[in-house]
C-alpha positions as CSV (number, residue, x, y, z in Angstrom):
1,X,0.0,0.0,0.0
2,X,2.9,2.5,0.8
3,X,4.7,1.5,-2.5
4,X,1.0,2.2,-3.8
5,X,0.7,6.1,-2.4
6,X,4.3,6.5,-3.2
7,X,3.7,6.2,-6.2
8,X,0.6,8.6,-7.3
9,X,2.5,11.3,-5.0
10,X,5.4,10.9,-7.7
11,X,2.8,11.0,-10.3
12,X,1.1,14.2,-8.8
13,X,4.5,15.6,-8.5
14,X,5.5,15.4,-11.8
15,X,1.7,16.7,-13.0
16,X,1.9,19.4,-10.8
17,X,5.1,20.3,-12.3
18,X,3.9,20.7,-16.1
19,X,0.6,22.2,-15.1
20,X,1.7,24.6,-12.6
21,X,5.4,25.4,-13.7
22,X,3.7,28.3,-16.3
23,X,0.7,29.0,-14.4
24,X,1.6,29.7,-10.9
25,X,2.5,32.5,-9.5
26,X,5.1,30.8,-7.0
27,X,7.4,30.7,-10.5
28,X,9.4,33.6,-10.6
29,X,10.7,33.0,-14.3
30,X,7.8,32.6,-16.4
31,X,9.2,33.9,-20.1
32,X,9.7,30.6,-21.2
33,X,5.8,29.6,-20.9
34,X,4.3,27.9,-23.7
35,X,2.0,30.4,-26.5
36,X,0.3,29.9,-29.1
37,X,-2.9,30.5,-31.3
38,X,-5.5,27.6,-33.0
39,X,-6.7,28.6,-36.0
40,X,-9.6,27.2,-37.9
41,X,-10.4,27.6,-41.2
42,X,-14.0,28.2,-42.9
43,X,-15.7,30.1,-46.4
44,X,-18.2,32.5,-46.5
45,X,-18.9,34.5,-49.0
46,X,-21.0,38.2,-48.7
47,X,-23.5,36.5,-50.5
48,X,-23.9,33.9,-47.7
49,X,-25.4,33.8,-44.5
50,X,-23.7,31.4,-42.7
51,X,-20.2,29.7,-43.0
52,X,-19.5,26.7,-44.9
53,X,-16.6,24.0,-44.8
54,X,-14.5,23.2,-47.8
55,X,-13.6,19.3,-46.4
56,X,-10.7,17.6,-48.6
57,X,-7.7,19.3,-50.2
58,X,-4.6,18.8,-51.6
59,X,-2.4,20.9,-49.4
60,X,-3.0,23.7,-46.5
61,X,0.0,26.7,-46.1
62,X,-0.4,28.8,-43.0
63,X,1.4,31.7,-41.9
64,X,2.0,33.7,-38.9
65,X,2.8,37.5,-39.5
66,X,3.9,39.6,-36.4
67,X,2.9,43.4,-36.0
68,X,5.2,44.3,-39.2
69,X,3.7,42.2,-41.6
70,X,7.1,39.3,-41.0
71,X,7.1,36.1,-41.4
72,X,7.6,34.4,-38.0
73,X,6.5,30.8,-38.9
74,X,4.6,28.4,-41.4
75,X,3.2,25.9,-41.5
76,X,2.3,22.7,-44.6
77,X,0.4,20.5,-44.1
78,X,-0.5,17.4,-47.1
79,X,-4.2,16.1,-47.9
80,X,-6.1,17.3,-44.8
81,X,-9.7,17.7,-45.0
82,X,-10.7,20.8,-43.1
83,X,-14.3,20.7,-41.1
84,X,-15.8,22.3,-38.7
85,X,-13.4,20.7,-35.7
86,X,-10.1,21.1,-37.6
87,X,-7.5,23.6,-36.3
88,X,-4.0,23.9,-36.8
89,X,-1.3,25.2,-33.5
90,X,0.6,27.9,-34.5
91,X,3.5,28.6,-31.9
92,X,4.2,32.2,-31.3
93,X,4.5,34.2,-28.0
94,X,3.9,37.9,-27.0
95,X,2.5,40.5,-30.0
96,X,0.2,40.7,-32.9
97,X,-0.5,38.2,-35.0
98,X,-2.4,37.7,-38.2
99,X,-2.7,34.6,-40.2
100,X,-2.7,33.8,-44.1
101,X,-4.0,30.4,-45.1
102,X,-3.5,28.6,-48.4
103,X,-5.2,25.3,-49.7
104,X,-5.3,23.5,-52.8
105,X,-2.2,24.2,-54.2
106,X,-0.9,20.8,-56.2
107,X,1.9,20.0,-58.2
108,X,0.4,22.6,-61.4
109,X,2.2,25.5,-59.1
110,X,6.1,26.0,-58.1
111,X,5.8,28.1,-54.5
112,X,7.9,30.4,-53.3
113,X,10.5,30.5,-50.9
114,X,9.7,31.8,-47.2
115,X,11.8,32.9,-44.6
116,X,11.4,33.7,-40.7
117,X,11.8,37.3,-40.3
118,X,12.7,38.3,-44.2
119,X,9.2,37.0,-46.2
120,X,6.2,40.0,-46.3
121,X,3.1,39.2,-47.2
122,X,3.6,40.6,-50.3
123,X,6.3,37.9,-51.8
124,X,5.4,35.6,-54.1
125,X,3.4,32.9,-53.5
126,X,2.6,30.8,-56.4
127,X,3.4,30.8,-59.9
128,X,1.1,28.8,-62.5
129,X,3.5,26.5,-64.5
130,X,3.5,26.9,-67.8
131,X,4.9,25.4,-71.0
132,X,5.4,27.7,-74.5
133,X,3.2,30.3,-73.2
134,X,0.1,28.0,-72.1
135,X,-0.9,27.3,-68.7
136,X,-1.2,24.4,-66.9
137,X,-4.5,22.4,-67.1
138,X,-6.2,23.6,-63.4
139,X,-9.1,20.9,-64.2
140,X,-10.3,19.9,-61.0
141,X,-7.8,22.2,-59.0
142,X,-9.3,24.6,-56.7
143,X,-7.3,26.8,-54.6
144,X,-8.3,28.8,-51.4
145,X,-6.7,32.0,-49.8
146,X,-7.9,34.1,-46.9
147,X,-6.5,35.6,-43.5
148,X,-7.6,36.1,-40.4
149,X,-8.2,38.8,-38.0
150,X,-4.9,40.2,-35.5
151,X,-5.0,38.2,-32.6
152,X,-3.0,39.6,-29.6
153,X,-1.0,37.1,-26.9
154,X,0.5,38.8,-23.9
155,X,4.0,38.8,-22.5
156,X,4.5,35.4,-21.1
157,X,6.8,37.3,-18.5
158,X,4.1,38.3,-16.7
159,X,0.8,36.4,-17.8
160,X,2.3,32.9,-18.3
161,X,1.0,30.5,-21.1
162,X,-1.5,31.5,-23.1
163,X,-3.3,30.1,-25.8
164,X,-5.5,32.2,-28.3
165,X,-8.4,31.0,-30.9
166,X,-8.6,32.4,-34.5
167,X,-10.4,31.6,-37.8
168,X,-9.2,32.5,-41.5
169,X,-11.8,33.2,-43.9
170,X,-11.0,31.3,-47.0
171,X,-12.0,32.7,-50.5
172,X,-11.5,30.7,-53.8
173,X,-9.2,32.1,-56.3
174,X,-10.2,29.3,-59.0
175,X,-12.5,30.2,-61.5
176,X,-14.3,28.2,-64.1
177,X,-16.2,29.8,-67.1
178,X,-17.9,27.6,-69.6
179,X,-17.7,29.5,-73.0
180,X,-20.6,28.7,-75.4
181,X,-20.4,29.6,-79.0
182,X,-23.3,29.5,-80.6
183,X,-23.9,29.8,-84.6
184,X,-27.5,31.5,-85.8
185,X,-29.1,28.3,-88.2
186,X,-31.0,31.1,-90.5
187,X,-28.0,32.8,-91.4
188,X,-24.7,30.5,-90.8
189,X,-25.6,27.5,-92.8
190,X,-22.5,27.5,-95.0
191,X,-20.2,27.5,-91.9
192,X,-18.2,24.6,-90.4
193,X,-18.6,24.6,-86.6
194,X,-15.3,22.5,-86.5
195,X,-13.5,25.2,-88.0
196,X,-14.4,27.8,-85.3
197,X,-11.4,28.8,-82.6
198,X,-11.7,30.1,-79.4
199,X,-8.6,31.7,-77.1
200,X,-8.8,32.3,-73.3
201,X,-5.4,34.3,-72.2
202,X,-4.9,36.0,-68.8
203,X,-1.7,37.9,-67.2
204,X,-3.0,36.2,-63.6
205,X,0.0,33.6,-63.3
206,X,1.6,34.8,-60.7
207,X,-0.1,35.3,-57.0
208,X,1.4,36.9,-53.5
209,X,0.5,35.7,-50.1
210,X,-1.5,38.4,-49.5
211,X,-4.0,37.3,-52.5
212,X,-2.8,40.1,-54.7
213,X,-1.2,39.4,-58.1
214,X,2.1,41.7,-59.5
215,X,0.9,43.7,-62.7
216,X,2.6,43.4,-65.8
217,X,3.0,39.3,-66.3
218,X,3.7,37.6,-69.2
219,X,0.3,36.7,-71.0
220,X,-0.5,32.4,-70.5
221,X,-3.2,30.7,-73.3
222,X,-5.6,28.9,-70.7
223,X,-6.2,25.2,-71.7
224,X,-9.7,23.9,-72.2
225,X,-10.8,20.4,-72.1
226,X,-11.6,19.3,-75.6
227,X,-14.7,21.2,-77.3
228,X,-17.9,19.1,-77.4
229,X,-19.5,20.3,-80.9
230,X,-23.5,19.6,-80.8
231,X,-25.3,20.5,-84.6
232,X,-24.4,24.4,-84.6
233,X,-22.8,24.7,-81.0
234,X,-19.9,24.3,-79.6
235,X,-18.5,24.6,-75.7
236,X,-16.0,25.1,-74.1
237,X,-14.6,24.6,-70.4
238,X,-11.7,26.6,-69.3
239,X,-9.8,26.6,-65.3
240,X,-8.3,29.9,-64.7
241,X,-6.6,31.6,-61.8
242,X,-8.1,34.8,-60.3
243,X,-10.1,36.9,-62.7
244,X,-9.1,40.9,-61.8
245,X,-9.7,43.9,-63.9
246,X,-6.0,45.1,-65.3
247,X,-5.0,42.1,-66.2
248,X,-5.1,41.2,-69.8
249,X,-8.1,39.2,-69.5
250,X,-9.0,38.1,-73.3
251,X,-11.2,35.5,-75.6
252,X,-10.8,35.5,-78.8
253,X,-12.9,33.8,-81.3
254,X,-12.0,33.2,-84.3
255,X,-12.9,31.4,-87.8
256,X,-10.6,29.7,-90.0
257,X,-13.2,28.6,-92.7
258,X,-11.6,31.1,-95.1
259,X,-7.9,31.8,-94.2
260,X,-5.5,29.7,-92.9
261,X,-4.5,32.0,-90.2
262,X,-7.7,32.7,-89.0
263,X,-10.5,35.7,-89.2
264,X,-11.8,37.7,-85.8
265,X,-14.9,36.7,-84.9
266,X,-14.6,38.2,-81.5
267,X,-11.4,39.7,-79.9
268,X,-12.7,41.3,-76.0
269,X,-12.3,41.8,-72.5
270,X,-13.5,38.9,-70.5
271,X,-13.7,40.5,-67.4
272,X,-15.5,43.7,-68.6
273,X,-18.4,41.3,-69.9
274,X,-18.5,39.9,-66.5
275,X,-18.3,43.1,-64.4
276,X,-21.0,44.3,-66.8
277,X,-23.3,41.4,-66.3
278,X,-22.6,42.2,-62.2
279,X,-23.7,45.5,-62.5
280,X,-27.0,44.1,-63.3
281,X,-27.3,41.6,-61.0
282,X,-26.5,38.8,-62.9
283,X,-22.7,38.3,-61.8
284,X,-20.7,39.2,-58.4
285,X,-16.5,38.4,-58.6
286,X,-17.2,38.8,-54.5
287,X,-19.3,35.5,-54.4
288,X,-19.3,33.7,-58.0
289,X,-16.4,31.3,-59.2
290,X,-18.8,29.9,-61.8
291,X,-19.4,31.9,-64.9
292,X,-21.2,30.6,-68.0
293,X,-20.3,32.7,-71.6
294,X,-22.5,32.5,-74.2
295,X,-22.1,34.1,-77.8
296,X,-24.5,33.9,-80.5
297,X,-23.0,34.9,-83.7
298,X,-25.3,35.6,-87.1
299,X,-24.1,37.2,-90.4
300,X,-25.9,39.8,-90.4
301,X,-25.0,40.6,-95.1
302,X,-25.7,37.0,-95.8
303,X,-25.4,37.8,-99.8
304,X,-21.9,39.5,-99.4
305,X,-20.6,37.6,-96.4
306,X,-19.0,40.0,-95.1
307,X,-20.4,41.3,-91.6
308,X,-20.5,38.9,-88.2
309,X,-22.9,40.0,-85.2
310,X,-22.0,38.9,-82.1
311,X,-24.7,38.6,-78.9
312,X,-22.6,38.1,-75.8
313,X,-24.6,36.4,-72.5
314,X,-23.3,36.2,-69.1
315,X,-25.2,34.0,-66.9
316,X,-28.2,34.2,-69.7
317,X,-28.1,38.0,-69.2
318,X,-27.5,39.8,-72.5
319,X,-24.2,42.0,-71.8
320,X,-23.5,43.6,-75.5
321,X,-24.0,43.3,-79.0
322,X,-20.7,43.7,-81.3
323,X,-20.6,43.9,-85.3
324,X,-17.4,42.5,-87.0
325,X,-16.4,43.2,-90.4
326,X,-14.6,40.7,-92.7
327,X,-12.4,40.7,-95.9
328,X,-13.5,37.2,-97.4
């Protein structure tokens, strides 16, 4: 029996030792206490009411950025699935803290390179891989961004350890736009469908840790998956990166029925169809990652074949009507 009681008096001892070495008051030297901050991650967007929870992906970055915006630590983490209960420690002690969180990112991106105390939040990030000038295939990749509030730990000096709670808002920076070309039957009957090409091109390959992207990139030709051609239209499905005004955002339809090298059916702004759909209601960059972009062309001087008219939709909402002119 006295082995017995020696025995959870050794085991209280030793308790009391990890519990109370940081939290009592009978310690004089307390600046080694444990800190640190849990921080969960969830997605809502203004247009929601509630949060929601993205479950599986492919990778999660976090960062912890003191007072001055410096990297102090990070944090990978491989094919986690983040729910409601998740939460990732973060070790840091005594200051101001804000969090940037990163998911999805797969082997179609090279990252950058982070280190304690040099890395802002406005180094690179990502870059999209590319070959020739065209972007990687993003089909099925969907990445996440977002950081969280400034969460303040005191000086464990004086307050001992001290655990804070945080949660970064995540907001996708994938997009996906199905493009649907679609050709008038009473006046395009002596057109080939098959001869029809469409070009998606952004300057958007490049991202910072802050969610921004550096102006002034070299322009990448987005893949699509292989058009599905139905009687007299054709769609396409294209994966892009973030879609922001300024940055070379283009489609580009053409015909090559005539001429080899091609004639313009269409040659715009992407964006600016979209942002005009928004201002309508039919659109918001804020909330929507799904975009569906549909243009009706007719010839509109069937005898001399000469003139294309061009219907653009966004989301079925009729954005703008453009004429082309052709030298057949």
């Amino acid at each position: 029996m006295m082995n017995l009681r020696n025995k959870i008096l050794i085991t209280l001892f030793a308790l009391g030792t990890i519990f109370w070495g940081c939290d009592s008051l009978i310690y004089d030297d307390l600046a080694d206490c444990p800190q640190g901050v849990y921080v969960k991650f969830y997605s809502m967007t203004p247009c929601e009411s509630d949060s929601t929870f993205i479950g599986s992906v492919a990778s999660l970055t976090l960062f912890a950025f003191d007072e001055n915006d410096k990297l102090v630590t990070s944090v990978t983490k491989e094919n986690v699935t983040l729910s409601r209960d998740y939460e990732v420690l973060m070790p840091v002690s005594d200051g101001n803290y804000s969090f940037v969180a990163w998911t999805g990112i797969d082997g179609n991106f090279t990252k950058g390179t982070f280190t304690d105390g040099t890395t802002t939040k406005k180094d690179l990030m990502l870059t999209l891989k590319s070959a020739s000038g065209v972007a990687a295939n993003l089909e099925g990749t969907n990445v996440w961004q977002g950081e969280s509030p400034v969460v303040f730990l005191p000086d464990p000096a004086e307050y001992a350890s001290f655990y804070a709670y945080t949660a970064v808002r995540l907001r996708e920076v994938t997009n996906r736009v199905e493009l649907i070309v679609e050709f008038d039957k009473a006046t395009m009957k002596d057109y080939d469908m098959d001869e029809l090409n469409v070009e998606v091109s952004s300057g958007n390959g490049k991202m910072r840790i802050d969610g921004t992207m550096p102006l002034k990139q070299d322009v990448l030709v987005y893949p699509s998956a292989a058009p599905i051609f139905n009687d007299n239209v054709a769609t396409w499905h294209y994966n892009l990166l973030d879609l922001t005004t300024g940055y070379d955002n283009k489609l580009h339809i053409y015909y090559t029925g005539n001429e080899a090298e091609g004639e313009t059916v269409f040659n715009g702004d992407l964006i600016a169809m979209i942002l005009l759909a928004a201002q309508n209601g039919q659109a918001n960059l804020d909330c929507d990652n799904d975009f569906t972009v549909k243009v009706v062309i007719k010839d509109y001087c069937v005898e001399c074949w000469t003139h294309f008219s061009c219907s653009i939709y966004v989301n079925d909402w009729l954005v703008h009507s453009y004429s082309t002119q052709l030298g057949f």
